[in-house]
C-alpha positions as CSV (number, residue, x, y, z in Angstrom):
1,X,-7.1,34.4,-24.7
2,X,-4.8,33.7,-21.9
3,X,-4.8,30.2,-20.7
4,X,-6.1,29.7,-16.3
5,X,-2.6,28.3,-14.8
6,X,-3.5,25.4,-13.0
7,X,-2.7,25.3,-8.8
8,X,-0.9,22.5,-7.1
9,X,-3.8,21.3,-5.3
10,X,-5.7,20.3,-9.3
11,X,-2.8,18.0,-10.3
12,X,-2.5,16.7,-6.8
13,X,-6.0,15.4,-7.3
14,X,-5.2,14.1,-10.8
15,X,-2.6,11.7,-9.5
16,X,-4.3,10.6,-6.4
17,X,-5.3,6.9,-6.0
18,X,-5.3,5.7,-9.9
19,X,-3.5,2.1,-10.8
20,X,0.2,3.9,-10.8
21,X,0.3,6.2,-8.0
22,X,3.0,8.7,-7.9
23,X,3.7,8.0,-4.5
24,X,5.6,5.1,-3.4
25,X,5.3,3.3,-0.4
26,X,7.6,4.0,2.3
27,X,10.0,0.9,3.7
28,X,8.6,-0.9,6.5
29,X,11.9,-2.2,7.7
30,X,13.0,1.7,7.8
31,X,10.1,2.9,9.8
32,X,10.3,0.1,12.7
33,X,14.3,0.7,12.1
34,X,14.8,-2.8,11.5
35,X,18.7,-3.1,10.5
36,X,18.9,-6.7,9.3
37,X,16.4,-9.1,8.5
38,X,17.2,-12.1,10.3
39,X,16.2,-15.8,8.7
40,X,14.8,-17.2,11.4
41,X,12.1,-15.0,11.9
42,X,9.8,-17.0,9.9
43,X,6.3,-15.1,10.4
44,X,8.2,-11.7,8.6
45,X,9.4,-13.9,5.9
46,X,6.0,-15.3,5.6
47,X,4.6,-12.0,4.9
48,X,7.0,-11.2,1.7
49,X,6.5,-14.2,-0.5
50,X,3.3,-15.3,-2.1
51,X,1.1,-18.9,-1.7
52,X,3.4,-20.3,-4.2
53,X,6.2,-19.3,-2.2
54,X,8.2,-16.8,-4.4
55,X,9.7,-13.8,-3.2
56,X,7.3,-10.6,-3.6
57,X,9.1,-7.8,-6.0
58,X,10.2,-4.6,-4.4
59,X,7.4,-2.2,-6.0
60,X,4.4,-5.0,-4.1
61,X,6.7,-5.2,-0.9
62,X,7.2,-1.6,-0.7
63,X,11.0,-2.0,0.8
64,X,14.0,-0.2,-0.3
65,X,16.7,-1.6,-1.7
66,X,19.0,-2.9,0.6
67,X,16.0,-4.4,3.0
68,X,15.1,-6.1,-0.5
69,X,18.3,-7.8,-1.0
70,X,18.5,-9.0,2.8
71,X,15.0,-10.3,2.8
72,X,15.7,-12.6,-0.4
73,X,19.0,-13.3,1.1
74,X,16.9,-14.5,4.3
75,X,14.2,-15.9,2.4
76,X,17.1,-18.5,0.8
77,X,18.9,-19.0,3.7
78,X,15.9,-20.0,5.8
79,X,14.7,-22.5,3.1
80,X,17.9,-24.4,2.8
81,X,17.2,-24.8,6.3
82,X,13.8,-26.0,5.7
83,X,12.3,-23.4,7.5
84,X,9.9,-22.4,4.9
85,X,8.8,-24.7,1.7
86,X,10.4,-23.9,-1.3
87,X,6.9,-24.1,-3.1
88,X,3.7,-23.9,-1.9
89,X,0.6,-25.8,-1.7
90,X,-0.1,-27.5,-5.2
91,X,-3.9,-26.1,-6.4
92,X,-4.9,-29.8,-8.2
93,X,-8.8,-29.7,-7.2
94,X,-10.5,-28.0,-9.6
95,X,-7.7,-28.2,-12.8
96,X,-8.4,-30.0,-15.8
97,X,-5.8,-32.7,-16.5
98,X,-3.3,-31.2,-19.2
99,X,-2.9,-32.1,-22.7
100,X,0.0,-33.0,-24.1
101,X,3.0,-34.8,-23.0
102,X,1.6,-35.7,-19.5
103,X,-1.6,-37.8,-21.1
104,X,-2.0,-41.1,-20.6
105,X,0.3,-43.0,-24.3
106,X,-1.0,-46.1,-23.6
107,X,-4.5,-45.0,-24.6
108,X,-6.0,-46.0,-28.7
């Protein structure tokens, strides 16, 4: 029996869409042909770090690797200069209180 050689097209299909795609996404600083990412241009900024305020990794920002490196160099730069909050909004309503070290020692 000799085996049916699959066509390009069937594994194309295969890979599409799934949780790891085989196609990365393309730089967005590269396609607007932005050459530095300046610091004060908080709104951009904005968009690359989470609610928490940490910097998103490459593979969720889809930038290459230079853009990376100059948006967490701007992303620094602009919070020394209290541009943008080091941290984000705290999320207390709704937590239960920890357990541990933080509880109230005074209690029986």
């Amino acid at each position: 029996m000799a085996k049916k050689k699959e066509t390009n097209s069937a594994r194309r299909k295969d890979k599409k869409g799934g949780p790891i795609s085989g196609r990365r996404k393309s730089c967005a600083c590269c396609k607007d042909k932005i050459v530095h990412i300046d610091y004060k241009d908080v709104p951009m900024l904005k968009r690359f770090t989470s609610e928490r305020g940490k910097i998103r990794s490459r593979g969720m920002t889809g930038l290459c690797r230079r853009h990376q490196t100059q948006l967490a160099e701007a992303v620094k730069r602009s919070r020394e200069l209290a541009l943008i909050p080091y941290a984000g909004e705290p999320a207390n309503e709704g937590t239960r209180p920890r357990r541990g070290r933080d509880r109230d020692r005074d209690r029986d």
